[in-house]
C-alpha positions, -999 to 999 in steps of 0.1 A, spaced: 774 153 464 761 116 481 766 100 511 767 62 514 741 43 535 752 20 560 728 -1 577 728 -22 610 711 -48 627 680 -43 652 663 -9 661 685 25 669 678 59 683 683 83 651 702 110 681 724 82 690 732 73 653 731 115 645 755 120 678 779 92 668 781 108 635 787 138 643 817 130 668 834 108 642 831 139 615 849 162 643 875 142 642 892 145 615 876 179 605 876 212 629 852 228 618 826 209 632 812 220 663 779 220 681 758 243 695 728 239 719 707 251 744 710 234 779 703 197 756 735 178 760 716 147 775 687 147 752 706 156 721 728 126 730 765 153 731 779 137 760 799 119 742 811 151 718 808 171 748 836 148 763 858 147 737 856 179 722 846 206 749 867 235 731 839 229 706 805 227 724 784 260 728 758 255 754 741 284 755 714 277 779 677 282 774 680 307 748 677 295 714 674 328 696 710 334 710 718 297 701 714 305 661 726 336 665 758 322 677 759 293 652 751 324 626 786 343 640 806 306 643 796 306 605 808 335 596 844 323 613 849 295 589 827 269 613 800 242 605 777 246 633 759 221 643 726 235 663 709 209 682 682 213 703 640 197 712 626 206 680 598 224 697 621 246 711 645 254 683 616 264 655 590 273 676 615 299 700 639 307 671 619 309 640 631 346 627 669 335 635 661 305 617 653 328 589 670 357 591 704 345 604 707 311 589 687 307 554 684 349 547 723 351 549 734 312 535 754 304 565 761 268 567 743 260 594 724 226 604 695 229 623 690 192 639 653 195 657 651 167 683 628 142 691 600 159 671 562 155 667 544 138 695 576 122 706 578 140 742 539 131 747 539 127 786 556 159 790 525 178 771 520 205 744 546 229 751 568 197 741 548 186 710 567 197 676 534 195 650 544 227 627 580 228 625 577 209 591 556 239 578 574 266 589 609 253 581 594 245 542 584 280 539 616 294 547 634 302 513 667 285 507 663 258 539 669 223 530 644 201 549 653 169 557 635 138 580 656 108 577 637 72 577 662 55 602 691 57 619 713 45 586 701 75 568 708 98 593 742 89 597 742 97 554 719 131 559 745 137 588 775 139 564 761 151 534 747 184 555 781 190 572 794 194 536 767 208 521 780 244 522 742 256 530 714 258 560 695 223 567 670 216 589 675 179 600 648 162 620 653 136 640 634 115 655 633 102 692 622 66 693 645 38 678 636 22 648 651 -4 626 667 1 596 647 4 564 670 21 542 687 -5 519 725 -8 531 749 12 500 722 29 487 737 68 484 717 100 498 727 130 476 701 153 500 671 154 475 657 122 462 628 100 473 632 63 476 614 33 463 615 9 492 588 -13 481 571 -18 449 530 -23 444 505 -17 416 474 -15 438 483 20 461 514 39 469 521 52 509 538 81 511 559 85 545 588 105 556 610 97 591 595 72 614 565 71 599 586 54 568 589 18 589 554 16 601 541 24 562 561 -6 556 549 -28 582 511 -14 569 520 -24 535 531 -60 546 498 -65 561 476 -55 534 497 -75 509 479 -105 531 449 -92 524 462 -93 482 469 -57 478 505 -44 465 516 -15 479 540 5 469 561 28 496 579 58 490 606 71 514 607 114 515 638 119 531 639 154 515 608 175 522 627 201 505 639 203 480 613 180 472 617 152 440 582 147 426 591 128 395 585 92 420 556 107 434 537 120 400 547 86 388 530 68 414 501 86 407 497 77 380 505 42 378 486 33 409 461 60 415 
């Protein structure tokens, strides 16, 4: 299973590009419906909200309840989609995460918004450092951190038919697009953006456009770097990375 890449001029939100996604994918199939916890706005749902209320769960400010009720929508034939601040939704709801979602194989997406340091002003309780550890260490969670707003509009589709739990991070500042345009995302391997004999960088989500822009400016300075995109935390494809290693280490 693959999803296509298609890219677009300038710099994008990934939530606008994941929200946009997501309301054309209701369209045509039911099943799709979102759940959250008091995060319309900052999950970028207006716009589902509007158009498909009959199919919005906000729950309030209680994410263990939140997966819980993604866990029983599930279990009715549903692909919930469970969007809420990343802090929030792994740091709150960690045991649903696992017992509800990845212990019982619902097919659940867990989309943790604007992660990292990406609510800095409003201080630590907003800061989202670990939810990469603790999602990874969850057995049978997909973990996935798309580079751009083109690949999660891909990781967006392929998770809604991915018949498993996914944990889909998403990042809050825009970015341009880095993922070449028709290049498929079947959910697991990493990407070659740039090729370089000298040192490889290693980046997953935003991170993936500023190891470009790093690379461009050492290639002034004569080094080749090569950049690798980890879409997929995990499941993760070592077989580019091993390579790397070893052919530029």
């Amino acid at each position: 299973m693959s999803a296509d890449v298609v890219a677009k001029a300038g710099t994008f939100d990934c939530r606008k590009a994941f929200a946009e996604t997501l309301t054309e994918l209701a369209r045509t199939d039911r099943r799709i419906v979102a759940v959250c916890n008091d995060s319309v706005g900052s999950s970028n749902l207006t716009g589902f909200a509007a158009e498909f209320p009959d199919r919005l769960v906000n729950v309030g400010i209680a994410e263990q309840a939140m997966v819980g009720v993604a866990a029983g929508l599930a279990n009715g034939g549903f692909v919930p989609f469970v969007c809420a601040a990343s802090p929030f939704l792994t740091g709150r709801a960690l045991e649903q995460i696992k017992a509800d979602a990845a212990y019982s194989y619902h097919p659940i997406v867990l989309c943790g918004m604007s992660p990292g340091m990406a609510y800095g002003e409003l201080g630590p309780t907003h800061h989202s450092i670990e939810d990469l550890a603790w999602t990874r260490a969850i057995p049978d969670l997909t973990v996935m951190v798309p580079a751009d707003p083109a690949q999660t509009r891909a990781a967006v589709r392929w998770a809604a038919d991915a018949g498993r739990p996914v944990f889909l991070r998403i990042g809050r500042f825009p970015v341009p697009e880095v993922t070449p345009a028709g290049s498929s995302f079947d959910g697991g391997a990493t990407q070659q953006l740039r090729d370089g004999g000298d040192v490889t960088l290693v980046a997953t989500g935003t991170m993936v456009s500023r190891a470009l822009e790093a690379a461009e400016l050492l290639a002034g300075e004569g080094v080749q770097v090569r950049v690798l995109n980890v879409a997929t935390l995990k499941p993760l494809d070592p077989e580019p990375l091993l390579r790397a290693a070893a052919e530029t280490g």
